[in-house]
N, C-alpha and C positions, 0 to 999 in steps of 0.2 A: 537660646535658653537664657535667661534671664540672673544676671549675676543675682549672688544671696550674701550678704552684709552681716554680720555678729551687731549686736545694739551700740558700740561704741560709734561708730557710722548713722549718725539721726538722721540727716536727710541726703537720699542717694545721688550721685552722678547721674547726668545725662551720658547714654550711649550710645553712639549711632548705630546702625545696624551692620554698615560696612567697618566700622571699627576692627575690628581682628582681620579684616580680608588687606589691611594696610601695608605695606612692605614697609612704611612706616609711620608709625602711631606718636599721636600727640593729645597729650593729655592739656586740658588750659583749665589754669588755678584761679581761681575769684577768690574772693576774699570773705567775704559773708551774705546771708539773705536777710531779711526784715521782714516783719507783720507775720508769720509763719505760724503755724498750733504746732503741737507736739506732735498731730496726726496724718501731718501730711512730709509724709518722707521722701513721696515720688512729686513735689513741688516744683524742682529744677527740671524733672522732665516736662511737667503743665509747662512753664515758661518757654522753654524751648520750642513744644508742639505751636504753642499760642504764637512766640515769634514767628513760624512758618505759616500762618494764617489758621492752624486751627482752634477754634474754640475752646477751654476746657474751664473746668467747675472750677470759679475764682480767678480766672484768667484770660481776658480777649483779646481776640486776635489782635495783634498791631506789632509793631518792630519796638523790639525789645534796647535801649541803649547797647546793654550790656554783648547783647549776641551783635551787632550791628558792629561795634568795636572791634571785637572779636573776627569777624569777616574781615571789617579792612585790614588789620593785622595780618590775618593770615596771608592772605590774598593779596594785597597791594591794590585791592581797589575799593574805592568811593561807597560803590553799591554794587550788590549783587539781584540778579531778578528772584523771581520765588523759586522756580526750576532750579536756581543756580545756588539758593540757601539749603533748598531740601538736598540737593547733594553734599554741600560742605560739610551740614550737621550732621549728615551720614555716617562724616570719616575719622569724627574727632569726640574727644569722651572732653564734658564740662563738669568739674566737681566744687565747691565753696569749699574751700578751706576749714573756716570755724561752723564746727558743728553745731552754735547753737544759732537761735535766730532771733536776730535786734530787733527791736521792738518799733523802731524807727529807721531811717535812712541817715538819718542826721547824728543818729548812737552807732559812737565805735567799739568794736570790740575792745576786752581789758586782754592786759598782758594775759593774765592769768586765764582764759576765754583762748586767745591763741596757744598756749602751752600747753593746755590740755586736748587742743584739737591735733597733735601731733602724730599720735596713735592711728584714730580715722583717716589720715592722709596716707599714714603708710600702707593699712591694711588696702585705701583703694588702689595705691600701686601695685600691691602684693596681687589684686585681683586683676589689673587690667595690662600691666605689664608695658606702659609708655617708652617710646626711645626716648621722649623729649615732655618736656614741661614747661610753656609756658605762663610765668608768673607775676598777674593781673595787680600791682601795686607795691611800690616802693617801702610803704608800712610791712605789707604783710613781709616782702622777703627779709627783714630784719628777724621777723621769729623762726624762720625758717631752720633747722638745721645748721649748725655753721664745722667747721674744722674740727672741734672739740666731739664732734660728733659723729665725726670718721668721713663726713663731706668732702671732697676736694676742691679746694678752686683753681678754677682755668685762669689758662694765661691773658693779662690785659692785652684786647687791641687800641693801643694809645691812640690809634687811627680814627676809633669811635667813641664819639661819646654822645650821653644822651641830649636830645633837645633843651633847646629852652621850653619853662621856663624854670625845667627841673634842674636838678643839682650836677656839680662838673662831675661828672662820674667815666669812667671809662669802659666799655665793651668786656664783660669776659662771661665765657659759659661756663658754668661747676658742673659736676659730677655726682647727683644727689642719687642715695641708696634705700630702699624700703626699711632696711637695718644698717647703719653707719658701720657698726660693730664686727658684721658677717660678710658687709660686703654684696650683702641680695638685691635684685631686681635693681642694677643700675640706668640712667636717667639722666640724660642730657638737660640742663636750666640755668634760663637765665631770667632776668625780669624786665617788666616796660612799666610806666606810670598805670593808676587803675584808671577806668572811662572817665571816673565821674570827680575825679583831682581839677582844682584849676588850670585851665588852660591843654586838657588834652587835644590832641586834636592826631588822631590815627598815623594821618597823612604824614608829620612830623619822626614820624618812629621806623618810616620806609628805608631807610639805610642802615638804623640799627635793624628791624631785621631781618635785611638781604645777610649783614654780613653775620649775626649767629647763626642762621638758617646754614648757610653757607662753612660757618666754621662746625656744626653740627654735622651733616651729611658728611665732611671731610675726616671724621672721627668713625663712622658708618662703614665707608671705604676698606 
């Protein structure tokens, strides 16, 4: 049955279809779309379909940067075959962040563009109910929620820190809430560079993360 979104939510999450059959579920955060009409709300699931070779209205088939990233993150590998994408996308829900959608690739969201997209991010926690959240750029985890917001952050592992040619930063998962305040629908997150930053490169990010994956599951237990 097909989630249903109140209009603060403009354009929907991708779901996979095995999503809820997960013992455990991951949600992964992007950051924004571009070129988009107001009328196309089910957009991220065309891309998605399209990265798995199928065609749809405004979008052909071919590998997507974005989902291609996303795979070797998850996964720890280079490439996945088609068999091996249609089940990934199965298992995990992909939502953009800012609800609205830039006009270009090369326009960034404003402050006020991520502040407002606050609300739509909770509600699709509220609907899909994530252990974990993967969060697709260093920008966007600045707007995110922070202490003041009833957030908690996790402890540094001084043992990790991100690649070059990013910033010396240290390893830690927070504790993000659909409502800071009540405490609802808690959520394992951390964050990694976005694909299309200088100098990503997936492969880079393989030890950051084994070890939140790793310090995740152990909070599960």
């Amino acid at each position: 049955m097909a989630a249903t979104y109140s209009p603060e939510v403009w354009y929907h999450p991708w779901v996979g279809e095995q999503y809820q059959q997960q013992k455990f579920r991951w949600l992964i955060l992007g950051e924004s779309s571009y070129g988009l009409r107001d009328d196309e709300q089910r957009a991220t699931e065309s891309m998605i379909r399209a990265h798995n070779g199928d065609d749809q209205r405004g979008w052909a088939a071919s590998r997507y940067r974005i989902c291609t990233a996303v795979e070797s993150l998850m996964t720890g590998r280079a490439r996945l075959d088609d068999d091996e994408k249609r089940k990934f996308w199965d298992t995990v829900v992909f939502y953009n962040f800012v609800r609205e959608s830039m006009s270009s690739a090369e326009i960034r969201p404003t402050s006020k563009q991520f502040f407002e997209s606050r609300n739509a991010f909770s509600e699709v926690v509220r609907v899909h109910m994530p252990h974990a959240v993967l969060v697709m750029g260093l920008g966007l985890w600045r707007y995110l929620p922070g202490t003041k917001d009833g957030w908690v952050e996790g402890e540094e592992r001084i043992d990790i820190s991100m690649p070059l040619p990013y910033e010396n930063r240290s390893l830690n998962v927070w504790t993000g809430y659909s409502d800071g305040k009540t405490k609802e629908r808690p959520f394992a997150c951390f964050q990694v560079a976005h694909p299309a930053s200088r100098g990503f490169k997936a492969e880079k990010w393989s030890r950051w993360m084994a070890a939140a994956t790793e310090m995740i599951e152990k909070r599960s237990v």
